[in-house]
C-alpha positions in Angstrom: -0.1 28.1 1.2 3.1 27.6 -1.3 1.6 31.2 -2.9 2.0 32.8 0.5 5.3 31.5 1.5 7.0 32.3 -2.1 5.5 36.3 -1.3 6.8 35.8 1.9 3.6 36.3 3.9 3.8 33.1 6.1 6.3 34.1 9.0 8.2 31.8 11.7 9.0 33.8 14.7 10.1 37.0 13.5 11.2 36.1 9.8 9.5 35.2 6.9 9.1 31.8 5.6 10.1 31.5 1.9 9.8 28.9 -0.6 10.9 28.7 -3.9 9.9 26.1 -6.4 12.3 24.1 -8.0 11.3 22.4 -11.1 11.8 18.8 -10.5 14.1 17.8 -13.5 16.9 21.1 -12.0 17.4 18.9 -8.8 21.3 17.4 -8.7 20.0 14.2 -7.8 18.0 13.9 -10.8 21.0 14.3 -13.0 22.4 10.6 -11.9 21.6 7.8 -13.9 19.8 5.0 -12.4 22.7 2.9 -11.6 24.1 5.4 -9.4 20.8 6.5 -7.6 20.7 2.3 -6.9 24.1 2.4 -5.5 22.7 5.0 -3.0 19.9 3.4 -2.2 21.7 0.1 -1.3 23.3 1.8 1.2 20.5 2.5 3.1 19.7 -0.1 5.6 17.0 0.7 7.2 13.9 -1.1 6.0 11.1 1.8 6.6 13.5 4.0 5.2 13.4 2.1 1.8 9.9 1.8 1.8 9.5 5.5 1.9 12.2 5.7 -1.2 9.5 4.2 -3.0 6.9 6.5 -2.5 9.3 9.8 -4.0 8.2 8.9 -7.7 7.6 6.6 -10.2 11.3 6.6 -10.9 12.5 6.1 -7.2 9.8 3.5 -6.9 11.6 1.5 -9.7 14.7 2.6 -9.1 14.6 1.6 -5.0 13.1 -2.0 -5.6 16.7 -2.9 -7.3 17.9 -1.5 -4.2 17.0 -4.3 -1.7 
């Protein structure tokens, strides 16, 4: 399905659904250090919101168990 929708074949409505991949490590969020990604995360305060931090990666996993 991710094949279709980067050739533009999958469609919602009258426009064509696109996707492009992003390799993980070009995402801004995985330029912070730890430190600041657990600052974030402290400011979350809901609690099934923080369980689902941990379920992003291995590094959010570790990362979001400071966080509590």
């Amino acid at each position: 399905i991710i094949k279709q929708a980067q050739r533009g074949d999958i469609r919602y409505g009258d426009e064509p659904l696109m996707i492009t991949v992003i390799p993980r490590d070009t995402t801004p969020i995985d330029n912070l250090n730890d430190d600041c990604l657990r600052l974030i995360f402290e400011k979350i305060d809901d609690y099934n919101q923080k369980l689902q931090l941990e379920l992003v990666c291995k590094r959010w996993r570790r990362v979001a168990r400071y966080s509590w």
